[in-house]
C-alpha positions in Angstrom: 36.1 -17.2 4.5 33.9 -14.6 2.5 32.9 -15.9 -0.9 33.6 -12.6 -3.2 32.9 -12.9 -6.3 35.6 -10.4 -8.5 36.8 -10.6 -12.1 40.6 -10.8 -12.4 41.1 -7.2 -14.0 39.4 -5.5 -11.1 41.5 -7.7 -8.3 44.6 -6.8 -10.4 43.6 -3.2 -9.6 43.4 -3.9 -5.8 46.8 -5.9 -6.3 48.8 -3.0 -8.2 49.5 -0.7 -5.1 51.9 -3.5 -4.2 53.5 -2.9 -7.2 52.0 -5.6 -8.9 52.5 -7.3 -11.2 56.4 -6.1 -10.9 56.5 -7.5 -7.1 54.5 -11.3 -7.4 54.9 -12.2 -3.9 52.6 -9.7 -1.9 52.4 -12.2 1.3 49.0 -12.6 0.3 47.2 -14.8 -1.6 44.0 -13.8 -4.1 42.2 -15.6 -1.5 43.2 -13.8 1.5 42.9 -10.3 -0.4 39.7 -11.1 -0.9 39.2 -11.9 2.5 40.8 -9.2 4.2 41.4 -6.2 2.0 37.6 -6.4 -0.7 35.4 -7.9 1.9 35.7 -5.7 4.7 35.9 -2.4 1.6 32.3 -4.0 -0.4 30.9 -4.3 3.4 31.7 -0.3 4.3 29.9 0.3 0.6 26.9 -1.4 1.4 26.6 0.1 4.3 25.8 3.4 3.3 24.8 2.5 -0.3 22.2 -0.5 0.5 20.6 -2.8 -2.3 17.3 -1.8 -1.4 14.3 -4.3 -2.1 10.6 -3.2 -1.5 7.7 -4.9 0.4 4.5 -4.1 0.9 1.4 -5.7 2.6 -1.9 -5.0 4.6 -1.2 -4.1 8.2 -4.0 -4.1 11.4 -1.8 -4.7 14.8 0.9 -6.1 15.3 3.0 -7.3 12.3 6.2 -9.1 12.9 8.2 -9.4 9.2 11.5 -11.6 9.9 14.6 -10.3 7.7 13.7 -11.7 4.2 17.0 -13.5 3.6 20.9 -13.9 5.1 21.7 -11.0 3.0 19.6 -8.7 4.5 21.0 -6.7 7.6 18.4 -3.8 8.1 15.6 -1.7 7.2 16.5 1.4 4.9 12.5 3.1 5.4 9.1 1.7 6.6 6.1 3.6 6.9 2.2 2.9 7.1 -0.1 4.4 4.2 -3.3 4.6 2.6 -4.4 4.1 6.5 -8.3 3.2 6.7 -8.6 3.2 2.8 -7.9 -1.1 3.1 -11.2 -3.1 2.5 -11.1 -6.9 3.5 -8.9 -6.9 6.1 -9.8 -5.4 9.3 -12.7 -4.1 10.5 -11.6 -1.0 13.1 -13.6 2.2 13.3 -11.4 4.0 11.4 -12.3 1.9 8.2 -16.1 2.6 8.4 -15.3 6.1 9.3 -13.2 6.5 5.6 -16.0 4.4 4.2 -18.5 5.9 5.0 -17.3 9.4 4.4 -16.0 8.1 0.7 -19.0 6.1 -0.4 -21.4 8.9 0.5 -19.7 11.8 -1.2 -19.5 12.5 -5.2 -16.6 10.7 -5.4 -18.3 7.6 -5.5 -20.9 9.1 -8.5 -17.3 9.1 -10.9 -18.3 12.5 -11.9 -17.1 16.0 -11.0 -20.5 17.7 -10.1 -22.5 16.7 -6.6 -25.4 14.4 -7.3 -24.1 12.9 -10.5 -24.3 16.4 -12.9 -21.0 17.3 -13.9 -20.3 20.5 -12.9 -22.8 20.9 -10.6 -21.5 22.3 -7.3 -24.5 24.0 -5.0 -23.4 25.9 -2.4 -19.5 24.6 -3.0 -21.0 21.7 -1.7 -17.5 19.5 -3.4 -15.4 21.7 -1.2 -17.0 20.7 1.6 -17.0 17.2 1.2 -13.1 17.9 1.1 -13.1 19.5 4.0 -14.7 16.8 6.0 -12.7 14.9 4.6 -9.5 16.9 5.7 -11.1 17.1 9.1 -11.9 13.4 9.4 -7.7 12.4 8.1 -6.8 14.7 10.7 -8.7 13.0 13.4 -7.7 9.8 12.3 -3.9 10.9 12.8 -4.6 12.3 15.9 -5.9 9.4 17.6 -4.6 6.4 15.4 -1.4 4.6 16.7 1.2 3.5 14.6 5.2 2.9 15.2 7.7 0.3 14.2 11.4 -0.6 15.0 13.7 -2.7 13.7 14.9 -6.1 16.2 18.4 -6.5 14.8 19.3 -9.6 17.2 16.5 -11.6 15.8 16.6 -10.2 12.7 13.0 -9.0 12.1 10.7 -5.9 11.9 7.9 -5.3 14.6 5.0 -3.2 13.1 2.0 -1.7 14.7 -1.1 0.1 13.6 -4.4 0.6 15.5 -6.2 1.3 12.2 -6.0 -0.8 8.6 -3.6 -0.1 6.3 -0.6 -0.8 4.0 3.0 -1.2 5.5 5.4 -0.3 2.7 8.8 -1.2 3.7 12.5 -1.1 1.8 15.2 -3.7 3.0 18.5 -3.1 3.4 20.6 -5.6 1.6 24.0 -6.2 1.5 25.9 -8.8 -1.7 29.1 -10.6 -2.7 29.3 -9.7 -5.7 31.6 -6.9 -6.7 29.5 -6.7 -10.2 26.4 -5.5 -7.7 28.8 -2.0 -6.8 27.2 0.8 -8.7 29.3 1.9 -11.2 30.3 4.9 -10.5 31.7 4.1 -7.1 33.8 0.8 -8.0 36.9 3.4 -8.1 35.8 3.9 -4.4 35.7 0.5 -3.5 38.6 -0.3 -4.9 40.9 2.2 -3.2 39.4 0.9 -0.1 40.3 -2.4 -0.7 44.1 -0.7 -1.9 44.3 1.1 1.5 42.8 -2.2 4.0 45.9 -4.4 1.7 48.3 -1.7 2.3 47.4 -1.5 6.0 47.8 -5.1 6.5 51.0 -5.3 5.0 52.2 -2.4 7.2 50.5 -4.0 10.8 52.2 -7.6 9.2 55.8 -6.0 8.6 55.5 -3.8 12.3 55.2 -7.6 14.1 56.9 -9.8 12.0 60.4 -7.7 12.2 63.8 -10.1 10.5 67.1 -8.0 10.5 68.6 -10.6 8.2 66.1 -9.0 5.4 68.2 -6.8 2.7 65.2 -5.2 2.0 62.7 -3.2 4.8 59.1 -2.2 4.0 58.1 1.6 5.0 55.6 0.9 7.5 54.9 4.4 7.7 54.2 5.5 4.6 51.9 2.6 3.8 50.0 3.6 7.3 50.0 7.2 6.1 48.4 6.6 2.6 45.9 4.0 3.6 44.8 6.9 6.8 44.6 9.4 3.6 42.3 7.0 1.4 40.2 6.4 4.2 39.5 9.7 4.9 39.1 10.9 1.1 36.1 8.1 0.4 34.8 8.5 4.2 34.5 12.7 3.4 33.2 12.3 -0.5 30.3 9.6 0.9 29.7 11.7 3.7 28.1 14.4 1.5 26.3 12.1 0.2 22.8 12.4 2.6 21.0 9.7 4.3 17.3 8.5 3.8 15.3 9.8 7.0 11.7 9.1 7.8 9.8 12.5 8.2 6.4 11.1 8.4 4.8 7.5 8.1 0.8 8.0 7.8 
């Protein structure tokens, strides 16, 4: 059984489709509605609207990051940065490459003129320190090596990067609590959980059929407007875009 934690008022507002409080006995209990009609709605929201959580650490080879708690279920971005610029924790070519370039040039003088006189700049001899420096970041994405992908089964994150650097990552997080719905979407949310209650009811009166009952349920109209609440949230968080990884160095 899910553990879903919901004030009264807001379940009252999943409840009222039923005509509730007029109609009491809605085959369900609070429990189950929980169960079946807010659990499965608050697990279609997190889905596409993850708590998200940020990590970051130093990276040289193979990292392997296991899922951070049970309430994490994927990855929303990872990406390596500041590759090379990492003292103290790896020792590749890359990293005397960048320190070399950096601890040679006027950067290292903390002035803005070449040989330590502020505005000094002989022969644009600042520009082309930046462009070695251009040149060198280009070679270093050319020939560097760095991926990742996400083991779902085992609930972890395999990283790789042939040069130092610092692997930034953003869970994906899902929660029980309704209170952790953004604000702005809890109207969402809750006409899912209206539709999922109505659709159970509809599926529970089609198989569970008594002709001694004075009064019959309208199977098809409760199908009908759940499919139509569906496909209003579904199309309204649809234009809503994704998070996609461009470019990770």
């Amino acid at each position: 059984m899910a553990v879903i934690t919901i004030t009264t008022q807001e379940l009252n507002q999943v409840k009222r489709v039923l005509a509730f409080p007029g109609v009491e006995n809605l085959l369900l209990s609070d429990d189950q509605i929980m169960d079946y009609a807010v659990f499965p709605s608050m697990r279609k929201y997190f889905v596409k609207f993850p708590i998200v959580i940020e990590q970051s650490q130093s990276i040289i080879g193979e990292t392997i990051i296991a899922f951070p708690d049970d309430n994490t279920f994927g990855v929303v971005d990872v990406r390596t940065v500041d590759v090379g610029l990492i003292g103290g924790v790896g020792g590749s070519f890359w990293d005397v490459v960048s320190y070399q370039s950096y601890n040679n040039s006027y950067i290292s003088s903390k002035t803005t003129g070449a040989y330590g006189k502020k505005g000094y700049n002989p022969s644009g001899l600042i520009y082309q320190r930046d462009v070695q420096r251009q040149t060198m970041k280009s070679q270093q994405n050319q020939y560097a090596t760095i991926k990742s992908r996400v083991d779902y089964p085992n609930k972890r994150l395999i990283a790789y990067s042939s040069i130092t650097g610092t692997l930034n990552i953003s869970w994906a997080k899902f929660s029980d609590d309704f209170d952790d719905v953004k604000y702005e979407y809890k109207e969402d949310v809750i006409k899912l959980s209206q539709a999922e209650l109505m659709l159970h009811l509809a599926n529970s009166a089609a198989i569970l059929v008594d002709t001694g009952l004075e009064v019959t349920i309208n199977t098809d109209y409760l199908k009908s407007s759940a499919a139509e609440i569906f496909t209003d949230v579904a199309e309204r968080w649809a234009q809503i875009p994704d998070m996609i990884l461009l470019h990770q160095v």
